[in-house]
DOLUMVEX-622149 format. One record per atom (N, C-alpha, C, CB): residue number from 0; atom name; x, z, y. Coordinates in pm, whole numbers, plus 50000, padded with zeros to 5 digits. Each point is the difference from the previous one (the first is absolute). Glycine has a CB too. Example, Ala and Ser with C-alpha at 12.3 -4.5 7.8 and 13.67 -1.06 7.14 Angstrom:
{nr=0, atom=N, u=51319, w=50780, v=49431}
{nr=0, atom=CA, u=49911, w=50000, v=50119}
{nr=0, atom=C, u=50090, w=50000, v=50120}
{nr=0, atom=CB, u=49811, w=50125, v=49883}
{nr=1, atom=N, u=50154, w=49803, v=50222}
{nr=1, atom=CA, u=50082, w=50006, v=50119}
{nr=1, atom=C, u=49923, w=50073, v=50109}
{nr=1, atom=CB, u=50118, w=49785, v=49937}
end
This chain:
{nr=0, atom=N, u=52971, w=52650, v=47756}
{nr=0, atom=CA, u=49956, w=49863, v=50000}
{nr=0, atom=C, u=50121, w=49907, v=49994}
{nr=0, atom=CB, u=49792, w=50063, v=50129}
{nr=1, atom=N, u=50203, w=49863, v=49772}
{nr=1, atom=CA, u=50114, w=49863, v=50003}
{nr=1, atom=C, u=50019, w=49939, v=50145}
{nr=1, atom=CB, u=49919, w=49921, v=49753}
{nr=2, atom=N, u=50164, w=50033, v=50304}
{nr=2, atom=CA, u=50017, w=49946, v=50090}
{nr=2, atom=C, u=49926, w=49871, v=50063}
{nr=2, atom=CB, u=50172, w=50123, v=49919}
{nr=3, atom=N, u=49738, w=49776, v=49964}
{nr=3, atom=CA, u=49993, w=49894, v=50008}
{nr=3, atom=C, u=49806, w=50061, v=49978}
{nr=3, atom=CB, u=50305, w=49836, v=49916}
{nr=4, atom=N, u=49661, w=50235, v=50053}
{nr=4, atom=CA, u=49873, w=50032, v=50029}
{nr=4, atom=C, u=49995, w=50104, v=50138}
{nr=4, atom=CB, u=49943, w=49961, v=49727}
{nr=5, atom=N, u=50094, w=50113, v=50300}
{nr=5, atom=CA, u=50054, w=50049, v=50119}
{nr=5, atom=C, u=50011, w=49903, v=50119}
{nr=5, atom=CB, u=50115, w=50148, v=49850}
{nr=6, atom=N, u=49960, w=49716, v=50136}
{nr=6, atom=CA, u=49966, w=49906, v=50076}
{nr=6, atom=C, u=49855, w=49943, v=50070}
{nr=6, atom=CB, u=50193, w=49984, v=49868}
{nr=7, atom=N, u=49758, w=49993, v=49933}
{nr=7, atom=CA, u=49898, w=49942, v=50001}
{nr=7, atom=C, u=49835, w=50035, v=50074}
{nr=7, atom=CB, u=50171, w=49956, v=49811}
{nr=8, atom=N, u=49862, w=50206, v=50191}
{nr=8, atom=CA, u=49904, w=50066, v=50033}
{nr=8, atom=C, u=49999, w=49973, v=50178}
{nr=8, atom=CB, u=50021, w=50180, v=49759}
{nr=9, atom=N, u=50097, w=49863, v=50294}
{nr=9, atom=CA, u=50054, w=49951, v=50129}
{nr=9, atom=C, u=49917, w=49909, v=50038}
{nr=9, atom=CB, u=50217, w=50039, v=49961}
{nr=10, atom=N, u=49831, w=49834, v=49990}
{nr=10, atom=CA, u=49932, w=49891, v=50047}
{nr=10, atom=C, u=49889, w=49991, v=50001}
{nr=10, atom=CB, u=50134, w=49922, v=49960}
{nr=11, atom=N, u=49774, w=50143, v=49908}
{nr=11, atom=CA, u=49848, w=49986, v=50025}
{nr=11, atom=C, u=49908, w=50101, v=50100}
{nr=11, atom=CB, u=50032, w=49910, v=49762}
{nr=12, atom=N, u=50017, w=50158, v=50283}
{nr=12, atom=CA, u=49981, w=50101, v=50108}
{nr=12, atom=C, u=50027, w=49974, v=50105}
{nr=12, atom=CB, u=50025, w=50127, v=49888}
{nr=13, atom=N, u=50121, w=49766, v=50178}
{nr=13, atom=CA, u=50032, w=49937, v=50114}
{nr=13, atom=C, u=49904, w=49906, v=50029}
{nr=13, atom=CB, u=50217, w=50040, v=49968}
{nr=14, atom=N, u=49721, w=49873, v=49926}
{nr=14, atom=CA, u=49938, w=49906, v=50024}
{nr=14, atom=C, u=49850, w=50014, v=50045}
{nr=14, atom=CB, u=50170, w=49922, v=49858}
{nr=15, atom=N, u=49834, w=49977, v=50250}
{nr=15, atom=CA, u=49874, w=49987, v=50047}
{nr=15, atom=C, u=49888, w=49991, v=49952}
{nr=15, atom=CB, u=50107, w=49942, v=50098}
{nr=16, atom=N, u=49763, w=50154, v=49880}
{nr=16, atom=CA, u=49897, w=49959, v=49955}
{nr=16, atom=C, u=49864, w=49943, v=50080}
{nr=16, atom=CB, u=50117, w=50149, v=49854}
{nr=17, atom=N, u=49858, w=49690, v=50097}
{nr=17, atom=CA, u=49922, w=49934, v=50083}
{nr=17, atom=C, u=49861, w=50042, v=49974}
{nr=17, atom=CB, u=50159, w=49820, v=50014}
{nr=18, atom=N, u=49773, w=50210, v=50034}
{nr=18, atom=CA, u=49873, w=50023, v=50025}
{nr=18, atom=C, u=49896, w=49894, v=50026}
{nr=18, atom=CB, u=50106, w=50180, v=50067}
{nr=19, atom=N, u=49828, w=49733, v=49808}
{nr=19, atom=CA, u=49936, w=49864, v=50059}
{nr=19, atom=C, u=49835, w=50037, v=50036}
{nr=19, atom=CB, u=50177, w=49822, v=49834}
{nr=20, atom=N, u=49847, w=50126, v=50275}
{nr=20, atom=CA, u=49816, w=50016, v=50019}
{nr=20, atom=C, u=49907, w=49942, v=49930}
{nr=20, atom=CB, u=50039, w=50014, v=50190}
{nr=21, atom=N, u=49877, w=50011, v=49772}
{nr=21, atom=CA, u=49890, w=49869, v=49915}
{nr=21, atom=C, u=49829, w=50007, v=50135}
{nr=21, atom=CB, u=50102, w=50086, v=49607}
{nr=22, atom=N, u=49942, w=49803, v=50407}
{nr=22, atom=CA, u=49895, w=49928, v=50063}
{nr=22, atom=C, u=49884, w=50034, v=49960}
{nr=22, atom=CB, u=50124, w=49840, v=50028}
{nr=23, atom=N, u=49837, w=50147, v=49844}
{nr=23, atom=CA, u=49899, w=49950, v=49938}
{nr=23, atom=C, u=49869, w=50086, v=50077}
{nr=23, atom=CB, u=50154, w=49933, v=49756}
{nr=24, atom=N, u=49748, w=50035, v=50269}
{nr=24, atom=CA, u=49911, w=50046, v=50082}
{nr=24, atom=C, u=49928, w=49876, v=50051}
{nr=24, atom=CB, u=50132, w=50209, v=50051}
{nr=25, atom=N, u=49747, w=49895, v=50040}
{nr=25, atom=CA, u=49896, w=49921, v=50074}
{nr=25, atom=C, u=50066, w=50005, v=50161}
{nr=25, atom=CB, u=49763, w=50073, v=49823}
{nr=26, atom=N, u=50238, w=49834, v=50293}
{nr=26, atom=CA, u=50142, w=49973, v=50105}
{nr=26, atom=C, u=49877, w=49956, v=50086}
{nr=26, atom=CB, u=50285, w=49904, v=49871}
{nr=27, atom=N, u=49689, w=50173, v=50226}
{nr=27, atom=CA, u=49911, w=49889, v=50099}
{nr=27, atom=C, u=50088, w=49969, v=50111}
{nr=27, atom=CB, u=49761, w=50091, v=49957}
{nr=28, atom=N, u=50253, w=49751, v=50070}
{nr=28, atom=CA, u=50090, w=49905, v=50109}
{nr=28, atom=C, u=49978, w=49953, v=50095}
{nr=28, atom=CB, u=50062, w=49953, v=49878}
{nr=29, atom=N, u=49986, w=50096, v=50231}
{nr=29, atom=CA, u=49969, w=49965, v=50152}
{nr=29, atom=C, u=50098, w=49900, v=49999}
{nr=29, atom=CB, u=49919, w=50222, v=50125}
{nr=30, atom=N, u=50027, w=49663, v=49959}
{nr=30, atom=CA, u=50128, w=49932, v=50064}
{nr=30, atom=C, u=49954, w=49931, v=50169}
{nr=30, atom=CB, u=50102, w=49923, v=49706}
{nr=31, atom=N, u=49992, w=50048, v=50317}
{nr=31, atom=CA, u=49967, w=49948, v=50169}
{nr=31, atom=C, u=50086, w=49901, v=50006}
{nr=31, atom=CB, u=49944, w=50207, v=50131}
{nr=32, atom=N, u=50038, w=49683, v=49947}
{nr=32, atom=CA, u=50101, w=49911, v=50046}
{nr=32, atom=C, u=50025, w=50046, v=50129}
{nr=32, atom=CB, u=49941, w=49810, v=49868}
{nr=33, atom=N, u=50238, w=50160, v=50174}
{nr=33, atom=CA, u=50017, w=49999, v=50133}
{nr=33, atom=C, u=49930, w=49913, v=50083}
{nr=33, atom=CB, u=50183, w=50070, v=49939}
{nr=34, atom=N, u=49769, w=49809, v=50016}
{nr=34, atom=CA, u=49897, w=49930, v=50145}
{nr=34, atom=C, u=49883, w=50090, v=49974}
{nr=34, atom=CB, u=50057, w=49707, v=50022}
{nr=35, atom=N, u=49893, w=50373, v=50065}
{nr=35, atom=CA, u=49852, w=50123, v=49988}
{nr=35, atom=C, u=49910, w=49830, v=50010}
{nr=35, atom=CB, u=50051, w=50347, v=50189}
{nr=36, atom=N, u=49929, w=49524, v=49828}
{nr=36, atom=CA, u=49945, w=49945, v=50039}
{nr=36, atom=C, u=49937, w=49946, v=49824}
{nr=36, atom=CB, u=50135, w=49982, v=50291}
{nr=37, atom=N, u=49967, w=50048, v=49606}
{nr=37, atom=CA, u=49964, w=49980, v=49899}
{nr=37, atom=C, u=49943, w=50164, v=49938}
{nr=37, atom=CB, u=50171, w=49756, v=49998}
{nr=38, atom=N, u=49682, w=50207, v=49979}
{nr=38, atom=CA, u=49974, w=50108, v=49904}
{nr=38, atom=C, u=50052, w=50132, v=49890}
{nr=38, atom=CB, u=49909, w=49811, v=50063}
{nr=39, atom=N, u=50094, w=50298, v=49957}
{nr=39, atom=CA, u=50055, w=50027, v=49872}
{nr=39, atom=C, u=49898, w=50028, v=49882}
{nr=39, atom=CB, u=50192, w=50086, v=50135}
{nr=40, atom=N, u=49894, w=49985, v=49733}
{nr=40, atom=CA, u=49875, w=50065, v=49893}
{nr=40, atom=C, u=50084, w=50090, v=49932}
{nr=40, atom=CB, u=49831, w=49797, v=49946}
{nr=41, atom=N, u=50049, w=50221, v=49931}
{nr=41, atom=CA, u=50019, w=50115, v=49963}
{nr=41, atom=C, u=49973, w=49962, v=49885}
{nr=41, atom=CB, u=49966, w=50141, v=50171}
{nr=42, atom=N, u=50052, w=49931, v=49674}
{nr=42, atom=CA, u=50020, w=49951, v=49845}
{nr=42, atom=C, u=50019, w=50130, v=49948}
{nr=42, atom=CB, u=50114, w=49760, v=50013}
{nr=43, atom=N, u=49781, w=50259, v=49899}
{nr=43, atom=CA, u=50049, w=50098, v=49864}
{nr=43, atom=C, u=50091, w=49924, v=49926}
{nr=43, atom=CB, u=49786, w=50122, v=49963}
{nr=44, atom=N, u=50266, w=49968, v=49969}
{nr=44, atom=CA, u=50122, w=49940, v=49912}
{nr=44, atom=C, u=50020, w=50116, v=49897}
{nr=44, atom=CB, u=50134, w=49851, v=50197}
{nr=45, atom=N, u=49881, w=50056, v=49681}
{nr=45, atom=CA, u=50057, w=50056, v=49846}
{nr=45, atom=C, u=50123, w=50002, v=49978}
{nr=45, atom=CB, u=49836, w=49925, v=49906}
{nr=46, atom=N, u=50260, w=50099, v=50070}
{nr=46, atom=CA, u=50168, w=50006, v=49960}
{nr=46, atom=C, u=49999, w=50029, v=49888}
{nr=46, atom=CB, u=50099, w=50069, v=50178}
{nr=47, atom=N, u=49992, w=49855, v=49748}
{nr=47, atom=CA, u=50031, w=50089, v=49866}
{nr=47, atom=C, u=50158, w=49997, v=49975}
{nr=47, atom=CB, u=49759, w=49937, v=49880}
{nr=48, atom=N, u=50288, w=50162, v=50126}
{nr=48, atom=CA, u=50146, w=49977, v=49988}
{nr=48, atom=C, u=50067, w=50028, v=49840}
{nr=48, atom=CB, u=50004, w=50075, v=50273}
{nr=49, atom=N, u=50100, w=49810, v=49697}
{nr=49, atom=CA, u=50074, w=50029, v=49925}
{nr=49, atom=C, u=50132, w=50032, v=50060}
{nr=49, atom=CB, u=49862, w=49883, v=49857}
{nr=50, atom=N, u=50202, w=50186, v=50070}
{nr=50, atom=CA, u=50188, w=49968, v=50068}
{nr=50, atom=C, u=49976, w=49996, v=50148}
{nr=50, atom=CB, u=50118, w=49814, v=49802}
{nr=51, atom=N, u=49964, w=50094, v=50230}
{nr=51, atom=CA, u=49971, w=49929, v=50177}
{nr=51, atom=C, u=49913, w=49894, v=50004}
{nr=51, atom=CB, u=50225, w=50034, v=50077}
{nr=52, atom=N, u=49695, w=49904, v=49797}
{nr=52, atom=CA, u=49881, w=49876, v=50006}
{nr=52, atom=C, u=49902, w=50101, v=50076}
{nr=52, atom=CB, u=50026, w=49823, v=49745}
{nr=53, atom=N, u=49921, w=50121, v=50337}
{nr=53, atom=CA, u=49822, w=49987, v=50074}
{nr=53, atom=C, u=49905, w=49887, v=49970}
{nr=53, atom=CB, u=50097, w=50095, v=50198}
{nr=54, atom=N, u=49810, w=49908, v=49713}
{nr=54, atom=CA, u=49869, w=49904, v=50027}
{nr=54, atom=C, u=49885, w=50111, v=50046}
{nr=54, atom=CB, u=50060, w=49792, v=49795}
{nr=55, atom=N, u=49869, w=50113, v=50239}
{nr=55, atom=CA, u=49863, w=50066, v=50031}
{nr=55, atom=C, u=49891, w=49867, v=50058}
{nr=55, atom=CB, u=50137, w=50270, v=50077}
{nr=56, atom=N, u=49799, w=49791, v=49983}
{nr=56, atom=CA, u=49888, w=49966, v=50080}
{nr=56, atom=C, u=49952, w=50079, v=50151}
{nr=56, atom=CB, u=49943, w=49936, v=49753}
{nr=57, atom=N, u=50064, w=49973, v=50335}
{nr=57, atom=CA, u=49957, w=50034, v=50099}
{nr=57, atom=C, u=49846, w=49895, v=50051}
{nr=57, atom=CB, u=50285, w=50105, v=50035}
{nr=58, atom=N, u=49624, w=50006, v=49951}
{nr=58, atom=CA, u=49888, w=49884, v=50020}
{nr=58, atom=C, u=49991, w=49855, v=49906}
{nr=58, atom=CB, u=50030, w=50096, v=50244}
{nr=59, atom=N, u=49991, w=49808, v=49823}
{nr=59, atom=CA, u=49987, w=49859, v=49919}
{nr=59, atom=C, u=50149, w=49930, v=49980}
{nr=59, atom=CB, u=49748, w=49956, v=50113}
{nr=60, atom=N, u=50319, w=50132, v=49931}
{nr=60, atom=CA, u=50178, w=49963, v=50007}
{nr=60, atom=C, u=50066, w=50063, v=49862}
{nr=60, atom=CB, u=50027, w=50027, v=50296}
{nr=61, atom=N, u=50052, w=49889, v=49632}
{nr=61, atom=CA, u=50100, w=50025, v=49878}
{nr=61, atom=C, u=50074, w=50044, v=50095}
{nr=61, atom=CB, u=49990, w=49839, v=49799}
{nr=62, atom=N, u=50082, w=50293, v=50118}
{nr=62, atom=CA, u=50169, w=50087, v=50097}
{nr=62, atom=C, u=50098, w=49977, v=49871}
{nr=62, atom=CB, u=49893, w=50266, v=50180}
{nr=63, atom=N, u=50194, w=49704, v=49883}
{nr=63, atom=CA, u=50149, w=50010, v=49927}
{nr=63, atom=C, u=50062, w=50085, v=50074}
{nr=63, atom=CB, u=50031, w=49783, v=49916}
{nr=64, atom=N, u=50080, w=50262, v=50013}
{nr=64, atom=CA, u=50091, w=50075, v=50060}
{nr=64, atom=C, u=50098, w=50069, v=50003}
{nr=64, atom=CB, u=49878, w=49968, v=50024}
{nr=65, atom=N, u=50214, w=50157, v=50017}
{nr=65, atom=CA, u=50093, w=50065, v=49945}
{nr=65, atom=C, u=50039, w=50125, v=50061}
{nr=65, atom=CB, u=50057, w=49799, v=49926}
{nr=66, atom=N, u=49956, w=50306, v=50042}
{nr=66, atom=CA, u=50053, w=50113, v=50081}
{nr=66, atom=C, u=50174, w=49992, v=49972}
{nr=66, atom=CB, u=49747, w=50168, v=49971}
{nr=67, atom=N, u=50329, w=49894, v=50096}
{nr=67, atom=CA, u=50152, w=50019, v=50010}
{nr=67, atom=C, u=49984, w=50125, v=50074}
{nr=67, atom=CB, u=50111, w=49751, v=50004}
{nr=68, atom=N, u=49905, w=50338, v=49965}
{nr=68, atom=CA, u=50062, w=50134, v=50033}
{nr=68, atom=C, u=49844, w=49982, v=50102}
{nr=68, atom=CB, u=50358, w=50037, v=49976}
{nr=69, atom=N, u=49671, w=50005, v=50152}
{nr=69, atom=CA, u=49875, w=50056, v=50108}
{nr=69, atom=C, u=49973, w=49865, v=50067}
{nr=69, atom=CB, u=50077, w=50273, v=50065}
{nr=70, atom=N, u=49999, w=49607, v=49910}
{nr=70, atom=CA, u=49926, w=49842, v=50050}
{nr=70, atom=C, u=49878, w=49919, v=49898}
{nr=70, atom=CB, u=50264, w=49956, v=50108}
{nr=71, atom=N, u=49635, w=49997, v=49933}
{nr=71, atom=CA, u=49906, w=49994, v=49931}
{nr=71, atom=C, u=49986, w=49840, v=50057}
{nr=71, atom=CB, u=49902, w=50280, v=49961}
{nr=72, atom=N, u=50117, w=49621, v=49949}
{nr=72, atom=CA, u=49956, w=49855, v=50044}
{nr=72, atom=C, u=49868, w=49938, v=49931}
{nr=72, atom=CB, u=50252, w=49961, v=50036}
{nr=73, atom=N, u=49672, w=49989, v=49991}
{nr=73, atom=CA, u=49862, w=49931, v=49994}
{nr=73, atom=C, u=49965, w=49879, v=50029}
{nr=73, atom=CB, u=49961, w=50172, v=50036}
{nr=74, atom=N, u=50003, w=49750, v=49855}
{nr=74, atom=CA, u=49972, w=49875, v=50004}
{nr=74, atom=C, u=49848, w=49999, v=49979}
{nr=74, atom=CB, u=50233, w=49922, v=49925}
{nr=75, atom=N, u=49693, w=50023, v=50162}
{nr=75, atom=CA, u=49831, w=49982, v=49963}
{nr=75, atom=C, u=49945, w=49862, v=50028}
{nr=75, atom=CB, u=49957, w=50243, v=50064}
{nr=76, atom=N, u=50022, w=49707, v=49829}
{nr=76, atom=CA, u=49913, w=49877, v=49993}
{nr=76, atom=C, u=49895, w=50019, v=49960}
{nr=76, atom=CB, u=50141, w=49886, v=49972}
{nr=77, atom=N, u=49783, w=49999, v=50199}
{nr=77, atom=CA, u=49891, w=50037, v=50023}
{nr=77, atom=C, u=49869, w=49901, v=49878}
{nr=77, atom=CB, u=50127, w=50078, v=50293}
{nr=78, atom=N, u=49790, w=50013, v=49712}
{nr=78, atom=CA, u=49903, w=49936, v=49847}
{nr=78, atom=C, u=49942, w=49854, v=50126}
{nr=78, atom=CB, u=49859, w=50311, v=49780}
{nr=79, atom=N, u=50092, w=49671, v=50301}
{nr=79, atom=CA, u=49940, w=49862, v=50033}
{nr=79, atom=C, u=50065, w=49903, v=50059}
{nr=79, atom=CB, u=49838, w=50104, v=50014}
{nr=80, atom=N, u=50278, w=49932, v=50060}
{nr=80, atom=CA, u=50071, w=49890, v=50011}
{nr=80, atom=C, u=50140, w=50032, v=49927}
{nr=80, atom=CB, u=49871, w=49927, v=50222}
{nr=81, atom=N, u=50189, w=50148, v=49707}
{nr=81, atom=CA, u=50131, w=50033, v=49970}
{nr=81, atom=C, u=50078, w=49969, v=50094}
{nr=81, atom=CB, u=49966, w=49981, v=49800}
{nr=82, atom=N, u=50039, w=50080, v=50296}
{nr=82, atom=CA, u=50097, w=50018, v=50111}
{nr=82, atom=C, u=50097, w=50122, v=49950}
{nr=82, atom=CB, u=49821, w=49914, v=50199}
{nr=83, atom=N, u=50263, w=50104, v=49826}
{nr=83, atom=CA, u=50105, w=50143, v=49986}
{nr=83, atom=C, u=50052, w=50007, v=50121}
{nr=83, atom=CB, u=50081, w=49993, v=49766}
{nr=84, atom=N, u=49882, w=50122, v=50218}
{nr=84, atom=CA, u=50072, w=50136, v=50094}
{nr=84, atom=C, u=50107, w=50088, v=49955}
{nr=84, atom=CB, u=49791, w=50020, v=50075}
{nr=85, atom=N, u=50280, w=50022, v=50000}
{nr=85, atom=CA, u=50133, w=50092, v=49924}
{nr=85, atom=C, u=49991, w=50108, v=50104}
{nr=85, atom=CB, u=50193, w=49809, v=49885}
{nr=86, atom=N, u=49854, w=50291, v=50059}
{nr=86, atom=CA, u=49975, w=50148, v=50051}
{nr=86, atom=C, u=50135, w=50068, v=49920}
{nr=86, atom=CB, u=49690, w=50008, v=50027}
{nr=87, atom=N, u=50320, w=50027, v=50067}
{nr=87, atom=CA, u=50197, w=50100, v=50031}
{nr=87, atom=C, u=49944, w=50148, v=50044}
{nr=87, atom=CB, u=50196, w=49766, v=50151}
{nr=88, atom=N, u=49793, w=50340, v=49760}
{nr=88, atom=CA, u=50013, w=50132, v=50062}
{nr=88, atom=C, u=50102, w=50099, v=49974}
{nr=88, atom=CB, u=49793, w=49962, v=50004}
{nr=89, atom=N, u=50138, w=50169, v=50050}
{nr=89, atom=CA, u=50103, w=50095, v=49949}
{nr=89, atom=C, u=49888, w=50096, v=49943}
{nr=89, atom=CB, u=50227, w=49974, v=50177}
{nr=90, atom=N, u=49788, w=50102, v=49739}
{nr=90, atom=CA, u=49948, w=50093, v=49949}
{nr=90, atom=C, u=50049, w=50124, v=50037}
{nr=90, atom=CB, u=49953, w=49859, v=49850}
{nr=91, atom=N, u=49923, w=50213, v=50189}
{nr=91, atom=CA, u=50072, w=50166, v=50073}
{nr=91, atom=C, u=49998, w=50099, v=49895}
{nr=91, atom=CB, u=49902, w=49985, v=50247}
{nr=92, atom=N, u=50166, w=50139, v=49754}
{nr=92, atom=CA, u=50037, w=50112, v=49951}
{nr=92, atom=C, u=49934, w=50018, v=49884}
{nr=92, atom=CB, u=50051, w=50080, v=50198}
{nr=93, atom=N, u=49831, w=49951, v=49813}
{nr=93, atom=CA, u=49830, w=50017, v=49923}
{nr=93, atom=C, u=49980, w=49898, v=49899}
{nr=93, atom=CB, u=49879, w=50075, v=50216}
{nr=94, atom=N, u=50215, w=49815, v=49818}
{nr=94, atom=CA, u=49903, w=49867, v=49919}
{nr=94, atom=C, u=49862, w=50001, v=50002}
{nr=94, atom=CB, u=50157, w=49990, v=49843}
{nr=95, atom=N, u=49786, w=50009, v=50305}
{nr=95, atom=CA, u=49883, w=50010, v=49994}
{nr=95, atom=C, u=49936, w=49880, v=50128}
{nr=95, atom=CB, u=50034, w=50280, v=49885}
{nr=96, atom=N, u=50066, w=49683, v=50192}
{nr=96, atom=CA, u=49990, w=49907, v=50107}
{nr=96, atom=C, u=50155, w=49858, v=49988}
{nr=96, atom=CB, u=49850, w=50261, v=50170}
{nr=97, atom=N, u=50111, w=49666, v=49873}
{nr=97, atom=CA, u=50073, w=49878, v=50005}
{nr=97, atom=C, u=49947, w=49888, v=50146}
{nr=97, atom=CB, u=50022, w=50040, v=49693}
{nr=98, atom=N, u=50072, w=49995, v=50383}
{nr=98, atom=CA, u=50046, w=49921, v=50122}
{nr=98, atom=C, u=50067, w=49925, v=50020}
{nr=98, atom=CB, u=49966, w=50113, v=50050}
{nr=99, atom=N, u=50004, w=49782, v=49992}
{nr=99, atom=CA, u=50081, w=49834, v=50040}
{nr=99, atom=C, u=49954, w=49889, v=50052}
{nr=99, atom=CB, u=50093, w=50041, v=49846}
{nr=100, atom=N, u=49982, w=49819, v=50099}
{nr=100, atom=CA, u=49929, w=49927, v=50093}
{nr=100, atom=C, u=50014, w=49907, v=49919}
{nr=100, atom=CB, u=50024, w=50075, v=50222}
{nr=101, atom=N, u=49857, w=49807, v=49785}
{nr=101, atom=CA, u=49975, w=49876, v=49931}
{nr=101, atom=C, u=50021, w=49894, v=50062}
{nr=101, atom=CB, u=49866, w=50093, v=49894}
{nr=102, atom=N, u=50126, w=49806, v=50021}
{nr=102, atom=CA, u=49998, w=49844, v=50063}
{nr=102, atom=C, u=49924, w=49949, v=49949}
{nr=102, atom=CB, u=50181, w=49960, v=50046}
{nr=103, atom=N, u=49717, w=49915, v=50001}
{nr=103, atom=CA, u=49920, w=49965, v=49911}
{nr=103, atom=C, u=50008, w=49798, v=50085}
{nr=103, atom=CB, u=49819, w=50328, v=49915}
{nr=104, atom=N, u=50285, w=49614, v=49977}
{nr=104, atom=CA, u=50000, w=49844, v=50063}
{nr=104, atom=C, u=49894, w=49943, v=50051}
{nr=104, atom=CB, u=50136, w=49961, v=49861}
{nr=105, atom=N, u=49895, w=49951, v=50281}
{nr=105, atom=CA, u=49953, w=49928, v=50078}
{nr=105, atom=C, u=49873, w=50100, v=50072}
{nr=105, atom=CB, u=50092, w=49767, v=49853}
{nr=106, atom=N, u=49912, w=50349, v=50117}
{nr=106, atom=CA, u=49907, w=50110, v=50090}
{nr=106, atom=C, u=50083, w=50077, v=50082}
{nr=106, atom=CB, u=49832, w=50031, v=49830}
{nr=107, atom=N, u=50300, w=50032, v=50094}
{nr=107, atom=CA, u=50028, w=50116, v=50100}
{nr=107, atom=C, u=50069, w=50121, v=49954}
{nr=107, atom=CB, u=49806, w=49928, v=50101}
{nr=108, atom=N, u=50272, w=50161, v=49956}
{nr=108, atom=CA, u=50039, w=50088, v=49953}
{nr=108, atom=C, u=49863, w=50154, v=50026}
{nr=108, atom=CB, u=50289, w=49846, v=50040}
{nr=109, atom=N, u=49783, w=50237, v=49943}
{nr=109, atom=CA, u=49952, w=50153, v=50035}
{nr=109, atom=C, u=50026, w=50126, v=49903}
{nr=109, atom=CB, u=49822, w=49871, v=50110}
{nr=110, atom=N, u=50161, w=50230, v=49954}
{nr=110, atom=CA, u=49980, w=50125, v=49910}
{nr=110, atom=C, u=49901, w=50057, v=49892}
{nr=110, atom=CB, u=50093, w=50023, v=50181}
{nr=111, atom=N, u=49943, w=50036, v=49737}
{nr=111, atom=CA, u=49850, w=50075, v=49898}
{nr=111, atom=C, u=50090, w=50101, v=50020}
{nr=111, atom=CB, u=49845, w=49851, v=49784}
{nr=112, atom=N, u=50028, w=50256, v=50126}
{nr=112, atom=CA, u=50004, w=50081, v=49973}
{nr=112, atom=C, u=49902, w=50042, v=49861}
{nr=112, atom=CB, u=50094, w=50001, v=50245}
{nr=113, atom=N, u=49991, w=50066, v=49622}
{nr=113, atom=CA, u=49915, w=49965, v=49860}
{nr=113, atom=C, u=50008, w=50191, v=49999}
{nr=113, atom=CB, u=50095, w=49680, v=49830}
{nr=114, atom=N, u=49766, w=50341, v=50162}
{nr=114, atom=CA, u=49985, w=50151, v=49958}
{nr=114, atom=C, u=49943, w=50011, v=49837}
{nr=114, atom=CB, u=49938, w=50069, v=50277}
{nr=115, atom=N, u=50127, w=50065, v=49644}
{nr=115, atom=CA, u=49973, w=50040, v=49903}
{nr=115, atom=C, u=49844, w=50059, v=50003}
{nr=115, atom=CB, u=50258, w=50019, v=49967}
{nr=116, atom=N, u=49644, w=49921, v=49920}
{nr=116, atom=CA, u=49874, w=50091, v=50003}
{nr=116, atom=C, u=49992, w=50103, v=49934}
{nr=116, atom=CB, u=49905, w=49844, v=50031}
end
């Protein structure tokens, strides 16, 4: 082998191969606020992933969004009042669960939890 393919091979063998998850699926979404005094719920949800883009639907809510490696961010505007909520997780091993926590202005923070169907 020439020296400069010999290299080349090197490098493509050293290099890291990323493994992207694709979302795309049916996601049912728990969430809770830390005040227990505020209600929580629950939402089927559609994903469709391109690249790192997320849209979907959750219930009556438009999703935007993005994956980056095993962090999963979520924007959902809500269909009757368009309120948004943002949702920060992590995605586990499986790509089959996603844990974190939301904010949703002038209501409140808390945790979800988005399972794969």
């Amino acid at each position: 082998m020439h020296r400069r393919a010999l290299t080349a091979f090197v490098l493509a063998v050293a290099m890291p191969v990323s493994a992207h998850a694709d979302l795309s699926a049916h996601w049912e979404l728990h969430a809770n606020f830390d005040d227990r005094s505020m209600p929580g719920a629950s939402a089927d949800c559609t994903f469709k992933q391109e690249n790192e883009r997320l849209t979907g639907r959750c219930e009556d809510a438009t999703v935007v969004g993005e994956v980056k490696g095993e962090m999963v961010t979520l924007r959902l505007t809500l269909g009757r009042t368009h309120d948004t909520m943002i949702f920060t997780g992590r995605l586990d091993d499986d790509d089959t669960v996603i844990v974190g926590r939301f904010s949703y202005a002038g209501k409140g923070d808390g945790s979800f939890l988005a399972v794969r169907r």
